[in-house]
MIFI-309814 format. One line per 8 residues: for each residue x, y, z of C-alpha. Coordinates in steps of 0.02 Angstrom, whole numbers. Layout:
<rs>
X Y Z  ... .
</rs>
This chain:
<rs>
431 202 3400  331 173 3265  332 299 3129  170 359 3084  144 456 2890  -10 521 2857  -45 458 2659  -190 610 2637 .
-52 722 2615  -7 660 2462  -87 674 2300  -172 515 2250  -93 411 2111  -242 433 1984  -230 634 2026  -30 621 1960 .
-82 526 1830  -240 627 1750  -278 574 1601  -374 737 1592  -239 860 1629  -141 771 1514  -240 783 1388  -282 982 1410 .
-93 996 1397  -95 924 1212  -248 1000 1160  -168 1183 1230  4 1195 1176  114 1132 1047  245 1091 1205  124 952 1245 .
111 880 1060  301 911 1050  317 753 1211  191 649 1143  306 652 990  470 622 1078  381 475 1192  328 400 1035 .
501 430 930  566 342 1074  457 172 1060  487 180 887  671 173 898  642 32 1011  525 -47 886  630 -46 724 .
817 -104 820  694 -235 910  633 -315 744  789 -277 657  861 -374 786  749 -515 795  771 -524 591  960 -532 595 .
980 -683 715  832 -757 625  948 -759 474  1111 -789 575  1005 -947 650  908 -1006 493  1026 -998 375  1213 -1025 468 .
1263 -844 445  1371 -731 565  1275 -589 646  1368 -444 550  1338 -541 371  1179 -477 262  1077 -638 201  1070 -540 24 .
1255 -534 3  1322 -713 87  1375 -843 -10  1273 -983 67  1344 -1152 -2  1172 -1265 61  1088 -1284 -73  943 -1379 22 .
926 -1212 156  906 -1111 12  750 -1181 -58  708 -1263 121  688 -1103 215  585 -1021 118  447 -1154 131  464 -1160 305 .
426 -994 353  263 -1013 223  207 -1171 329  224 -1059 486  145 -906 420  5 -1011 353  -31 -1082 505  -35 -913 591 .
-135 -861 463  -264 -1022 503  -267 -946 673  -305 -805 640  -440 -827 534  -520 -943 646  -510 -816 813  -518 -621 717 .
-650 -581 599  -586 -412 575  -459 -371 431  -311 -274 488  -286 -91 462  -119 -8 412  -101 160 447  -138 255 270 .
-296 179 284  -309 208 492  -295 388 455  -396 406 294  -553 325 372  -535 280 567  -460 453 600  -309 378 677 .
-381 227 755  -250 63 745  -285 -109 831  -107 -139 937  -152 -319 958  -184 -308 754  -24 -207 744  83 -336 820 .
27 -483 734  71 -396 577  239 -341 618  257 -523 682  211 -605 523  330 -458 435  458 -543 562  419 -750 493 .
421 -663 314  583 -593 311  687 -680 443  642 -848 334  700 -773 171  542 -703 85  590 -556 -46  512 -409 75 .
594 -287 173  522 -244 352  464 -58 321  284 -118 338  318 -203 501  414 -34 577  293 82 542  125 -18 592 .
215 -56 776  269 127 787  95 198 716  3 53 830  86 96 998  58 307 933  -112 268 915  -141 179 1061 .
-42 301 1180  -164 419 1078  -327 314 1121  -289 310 1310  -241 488 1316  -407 544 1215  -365 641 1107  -478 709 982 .
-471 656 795  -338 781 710  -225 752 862  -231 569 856  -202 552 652  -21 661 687  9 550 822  3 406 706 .
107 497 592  243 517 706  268 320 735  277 309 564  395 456 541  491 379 693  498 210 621  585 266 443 .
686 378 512  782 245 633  744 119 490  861 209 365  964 341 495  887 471 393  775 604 498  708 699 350 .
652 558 264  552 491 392  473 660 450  405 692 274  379 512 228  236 528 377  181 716 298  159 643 119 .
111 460 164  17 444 310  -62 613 375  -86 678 193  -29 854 234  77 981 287  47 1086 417  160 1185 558 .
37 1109 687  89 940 650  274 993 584  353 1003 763  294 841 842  334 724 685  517 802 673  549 784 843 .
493 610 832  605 561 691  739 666 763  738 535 936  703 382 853  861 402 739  967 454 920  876 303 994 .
932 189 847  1088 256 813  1122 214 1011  1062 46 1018  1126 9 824  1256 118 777  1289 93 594  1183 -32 560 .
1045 45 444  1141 160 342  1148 162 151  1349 179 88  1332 212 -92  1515 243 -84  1616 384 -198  1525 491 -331 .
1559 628 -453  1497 788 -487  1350 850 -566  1336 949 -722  1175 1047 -817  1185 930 -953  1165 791 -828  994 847 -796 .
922 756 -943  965 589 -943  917 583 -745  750 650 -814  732 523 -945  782 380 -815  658 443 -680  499 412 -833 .
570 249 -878  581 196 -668  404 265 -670  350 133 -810  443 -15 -709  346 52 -588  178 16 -633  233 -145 -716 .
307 -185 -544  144 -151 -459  17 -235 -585  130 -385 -588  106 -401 -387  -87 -378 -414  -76 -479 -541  -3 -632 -426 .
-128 -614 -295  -281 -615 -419  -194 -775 -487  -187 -855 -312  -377 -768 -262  -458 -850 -408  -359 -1017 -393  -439 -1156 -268 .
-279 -1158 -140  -330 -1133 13  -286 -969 92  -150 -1055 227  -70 -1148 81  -10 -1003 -33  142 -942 76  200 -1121 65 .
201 -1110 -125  274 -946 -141  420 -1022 -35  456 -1131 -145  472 -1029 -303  569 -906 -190  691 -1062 -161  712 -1096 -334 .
755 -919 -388  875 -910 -221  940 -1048 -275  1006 -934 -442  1071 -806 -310  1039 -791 -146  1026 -585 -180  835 -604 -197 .
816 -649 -33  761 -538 121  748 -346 107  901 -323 -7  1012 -219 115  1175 -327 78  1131 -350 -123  1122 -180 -148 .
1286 -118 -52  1368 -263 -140  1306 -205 -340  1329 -24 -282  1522 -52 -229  1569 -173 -382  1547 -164 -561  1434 -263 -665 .
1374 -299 -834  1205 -269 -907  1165 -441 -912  1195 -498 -741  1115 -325 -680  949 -351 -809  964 -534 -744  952 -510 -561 .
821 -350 -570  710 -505 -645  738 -623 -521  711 -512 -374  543 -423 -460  478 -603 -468  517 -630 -310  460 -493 -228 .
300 -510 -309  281 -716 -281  330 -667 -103  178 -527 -85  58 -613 -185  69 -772 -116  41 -714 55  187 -655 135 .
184 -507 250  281 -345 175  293 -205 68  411 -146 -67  498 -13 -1  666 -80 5  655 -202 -127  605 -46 -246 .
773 56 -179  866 -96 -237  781 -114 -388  800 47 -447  997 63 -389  999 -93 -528  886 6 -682  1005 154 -626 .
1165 69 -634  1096 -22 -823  1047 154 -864  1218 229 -842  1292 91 -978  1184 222 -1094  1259 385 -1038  1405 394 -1167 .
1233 428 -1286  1213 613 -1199  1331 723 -1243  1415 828 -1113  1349 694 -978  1435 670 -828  1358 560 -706  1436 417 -645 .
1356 256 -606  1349 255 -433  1241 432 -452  1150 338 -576  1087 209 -445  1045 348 -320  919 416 -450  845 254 -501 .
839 218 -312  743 370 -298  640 362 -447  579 184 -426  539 189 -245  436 357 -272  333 256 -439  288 119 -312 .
298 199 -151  256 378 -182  312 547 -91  419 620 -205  512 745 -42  532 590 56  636 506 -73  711 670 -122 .
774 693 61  821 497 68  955 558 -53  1015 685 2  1028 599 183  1132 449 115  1245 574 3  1256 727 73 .
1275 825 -84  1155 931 -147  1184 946 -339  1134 756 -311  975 800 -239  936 937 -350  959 807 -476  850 682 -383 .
728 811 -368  712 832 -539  697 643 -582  574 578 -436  438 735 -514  460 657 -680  416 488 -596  292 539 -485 .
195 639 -615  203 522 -766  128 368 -634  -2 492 -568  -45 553 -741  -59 367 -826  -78 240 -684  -147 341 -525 .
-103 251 -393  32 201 -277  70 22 -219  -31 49 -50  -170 160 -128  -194 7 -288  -229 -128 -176  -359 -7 -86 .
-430 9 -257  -425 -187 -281  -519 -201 -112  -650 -92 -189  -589 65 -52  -575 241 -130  -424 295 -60  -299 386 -147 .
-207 449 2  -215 467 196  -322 613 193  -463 612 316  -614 544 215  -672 424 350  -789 576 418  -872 593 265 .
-916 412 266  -1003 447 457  -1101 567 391  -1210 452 328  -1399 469 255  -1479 403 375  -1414 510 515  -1457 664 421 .
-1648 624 361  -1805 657 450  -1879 499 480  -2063 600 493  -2107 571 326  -2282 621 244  -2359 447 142  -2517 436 45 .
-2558 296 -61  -2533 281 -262  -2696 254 -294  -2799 404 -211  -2875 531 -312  -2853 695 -330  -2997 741 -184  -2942 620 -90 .
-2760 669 -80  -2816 858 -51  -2943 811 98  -2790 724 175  -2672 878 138  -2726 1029 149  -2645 1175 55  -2488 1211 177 .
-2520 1078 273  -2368 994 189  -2224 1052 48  -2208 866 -38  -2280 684 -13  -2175 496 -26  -2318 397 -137  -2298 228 -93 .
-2412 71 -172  -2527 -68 -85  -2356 -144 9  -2292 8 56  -2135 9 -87  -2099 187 -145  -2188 253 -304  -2135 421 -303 .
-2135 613 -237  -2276 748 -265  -2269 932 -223  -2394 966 -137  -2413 1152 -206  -2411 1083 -393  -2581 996 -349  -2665 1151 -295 .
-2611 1248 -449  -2670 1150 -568  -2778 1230 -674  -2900 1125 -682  -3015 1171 -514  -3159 1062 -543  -3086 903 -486  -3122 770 -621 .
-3196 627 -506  -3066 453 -484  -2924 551 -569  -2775 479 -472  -2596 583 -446  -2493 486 -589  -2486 639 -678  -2386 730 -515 .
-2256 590 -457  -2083 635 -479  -1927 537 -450  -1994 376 -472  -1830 295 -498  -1733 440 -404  -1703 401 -209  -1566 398 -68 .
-1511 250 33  -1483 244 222  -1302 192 206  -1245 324 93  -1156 468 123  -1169 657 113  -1056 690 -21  -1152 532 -118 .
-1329 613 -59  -1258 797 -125  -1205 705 -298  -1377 638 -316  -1474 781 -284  -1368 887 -404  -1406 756 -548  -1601 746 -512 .
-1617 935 -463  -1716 904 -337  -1713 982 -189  -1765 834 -88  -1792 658 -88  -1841 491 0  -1767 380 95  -1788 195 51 .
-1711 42 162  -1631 -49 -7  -1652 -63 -170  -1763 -239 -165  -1896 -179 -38  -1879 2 -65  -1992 24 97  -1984 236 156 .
-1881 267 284  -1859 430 309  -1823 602 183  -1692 728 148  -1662 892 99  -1538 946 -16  -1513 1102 105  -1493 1019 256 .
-1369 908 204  -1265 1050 96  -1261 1127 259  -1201 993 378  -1079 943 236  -1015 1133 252  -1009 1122 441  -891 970 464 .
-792 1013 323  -755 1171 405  -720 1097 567  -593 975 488  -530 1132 419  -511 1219 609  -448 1055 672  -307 1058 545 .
-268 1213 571  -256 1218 740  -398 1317 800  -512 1194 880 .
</rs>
């Protein structure tokens, strides 16, 4: 006998799966928020052993090495791999790049910049490519680490869990910032560091909202790593001392100097690219070039190669002499910034913790010169490591925490502390910028950090003006401009000439209180126009339009299509936009604070 179920019983598929119950979940309670977190710490633990995966037998395969060897530390005896592989992976990336250029129009979005304007909005198609180019990049020898590539998979899969689960804008920008949290956090074993590397770095604040979810996703994606990994991404920095008061100001004095490297470090990459910008190589050809000066210089030492995870546990476990130490911070700065500026996909995270372990341990060679100084090398390096990375990287807790995650020791950190604000302050005070938030400012973008600015620039002009406008011609008289506008017919009139291109603004109450009644036949309105030169543009922006109407004291102004034509388009008050600008910024502040 047959068995016969009937399927109405049972809630539809699409009813288990509502994306709208879902989403009143995460918009209601923190519990909600607190899942989407885990879910995504989980993909990014998945992310960063994947490509750390793919990376390793990409060096085991390229370059002969076992799978537990570091590329940065092996003695690799083929002198024709060396400069070889390089070039290779800038023929493939170049040809990728072709590709690309040809089929996506569109430049790629990381996620400072995904959260500062797009509230949160990442391309995973776009987010893929880029971690597979980080992937050619590194696993072929280029001097980057793949930090970039972690956290735009993690923050591209966040966002587009985010996307399909529609949530609104605040929601989605934390989600982001939990891949990224997730992705540092299982990049370096270090929880901490990841959760606040996504507070300072990507979301721009700190809030208890957003403080549960991004924890809990670092807090999986390390347990996801560490179970898939084990070992494999932490820092050993080996045995250290203790720390004394006096020790305080020599780590002070290093973390200024790292700051100055710093900006060197950073100009010298923008530097590179202008070089290759302005130069007539085509695009596709650069990487190829910048492989083979990376070959030359690995063929010095093979320590400027990849990320730098096997150079530095190899200078931080041996000693060496200022000028091997001077010698190879050289080679892998010009490296790292031939590597970048010629095209190659990656950032500087790791290559600045290296760095800065080397200007830390050359640093300590001076310590004999503070009295009552007590540090030891190896704490030396953890402070440079620190103080460089937070010069070029920036977030002065996350690098804080970094140390204390990799030592354990908190006279260390208090002493890191101490040295990363001296960094961090003397770059913000002279240079302004970090690495990510300069080649904004190259690109012309006014970023300085992931703060939401990207509603600002969608309140734009020309969806706050009144497109209504009152127009009389330049060249009417006095009678003739009152017969068309009455005495409260109108507050102010756009003048515009024979072609219709703006002249000017007249108050329409200044006409009828001039004191001369007895209208002087063909006297024309010159005398009235105000603003001649003084108008907004569709395209521009509230806090723009508020900036301009505070200069001009006006309390409104047209509306012209561009500055050529200058045909009226519409006009704007400087009260009505005050006030709209007042309303969203006040529902940004509910949304961050959790009470819309």
């Amino acid at each position: 006998m047959l068995l016969k179920i009937d399927i109405r019983r049972f809630a539809p598929l699409d009813t288990l799966l509502d994306v709208g119950r879902i989403r009143a979940l995460l918009r209601r309670t923190e519990l909600g928020m607190l899942i989407a977190g885990a879910i995504v710490g989980v993909t990014a633990g998945l992310a960063v052993t994947g490509m750390s995966v793919v990376s390793r037998e990409m060096h085991s395969l390229i370059f002969g090495i076992s799978d537990v060897e570091r590329l940065s530390s092996s003695q690799i005896d083929n002198k024709f791999l060396l400069l070889a592989a390089p070039v290779a992976g800038g023929i493939l990336l170049g040809l990728l790049m072709y590709t690309l250029a040809k089929t996506r129009k569109k430049p790629m979005v990381d996620p400072i910049e995904a959260n500062a304007l797009h509230g949160g909005r990442l391309s995973l198609t776009d987010s893929i490519l880029v971690a597979v180019q980080n992937l050619i990049s590194n696993g072929f020898g280029a001097s980057v680490g793949l930090e970039a590539g972690y956290t735009q998979l993690a923050s591209g899969i966040a966002s587009k869990l985010g996307l399909k689960l529609q949530l609104r804008r605040s929601d989605l920008r934390v989600l982001v910032g939990c891949g990224a949290a997730g992705a540092i956090a299982a990049a370096f074993n270090a929880p901490l560091t990841g959760a606040f590397y996504a507070f300072e770095l990507i979301i721009g604040t700190y809030t208890i909202i957003s403080l549960t979810p991004v924890v809990v996703s670092a807090l999986v994606a390390t347990l996801v790593a560490r179970l898939l990994a084990g070992s494999d991404f932490v820092i050993n920095v080996g045995e250290f001392g203790t720390v004394m008061p006096a020790d305080y100001v020599p780590a002070v004095l290093l973390g200024a100097f790292c700051a100055g490297i710093g900006i060197l470090i950073m100009q010298g990459v923008a530097f590179v690219e202008e070089l290759a910008r302005r130069s007539s190589i085509a695009l596709p050809l650069r990487p190829a070039l910048g492989g083979i000066v990376v070959g030359l210089l690995a063929l010095v030492t093979p320590q400027v190669l990849s990320a730098g995870h096997g150079a530095l546990h190899l200078n931080l476990s041996r000693d060496v002499g200022i000028p091997m130490l001077v010698g190879l911070f050289l080679l892998k700065a010009f490296a790292s910034a031939i590597s970048i500026g010629s095209g190659f996909r990656g950032g500087l995270f790791f290559a600045s913790l290296f760095m800065g372990a080397l200007l830390g341990k050359v640093f300590a060679y001076s310590a004999p010169y503070f009295a009552h100084a007590t540090l030891t090398p190896v704490i030396y390096a953890v402070v440079g490591m620190s103080s460089l990375a937070v010069a070029v990287i920036g977030g002065p807790l996350t690098m804080t925490f970094l140390a204390l995650e990799i030592t354990g020791d908190f006279p260390i950190t208090a002493l890191v502390l101490a040295a990363v604000i001296t960094s961090s302050l003397v770059v913000r005070s002279t240079f302004g910028y970090s690495f990510a938030t300069w080649r904004f400012h190259l690109r012309g973008e006014s970023i300085r950090s992931a703060h939401d600015v990207g509603w600002i620039r969608s309140l734009t002009v020309d969806k706050l003006m009144r497109a209504d406008v009152k127009t009389a011609k330049a060249s009417s008289s006095i009678e003739e401009f009152k017969e068309l506008f009455p005495i409260g017919s109108a507050q102010r009139v756009v003048l515009v000439d024979g072609n219709g291109k703006y002249v000017g603004l007249v108050l329409v109450p200044e006409i009828y209180a001039n004191l001369t009644d007895t209208v002087e036949t063909g006297k024309d309105l010159s005398e009235f126009v105000r603003y001649r030169n003084d108008f907004l543009q569709p395209q521009m922006n509230a806090k723009q339009a508020a900036a301009i109407f505070d200069r001009t004291e006006s309390e409104a102004l047209a509306v012209v299509n561009n500055l050529i034509e200058r045909k009226v388009v519409g006009q704007l008050s400087e009260a009505h936009t005050l006030r709209r600008y007042s309303e969203e910024l006040d529902r940004r502040r509910r949304e961050v604070s959790g009470e819309i």
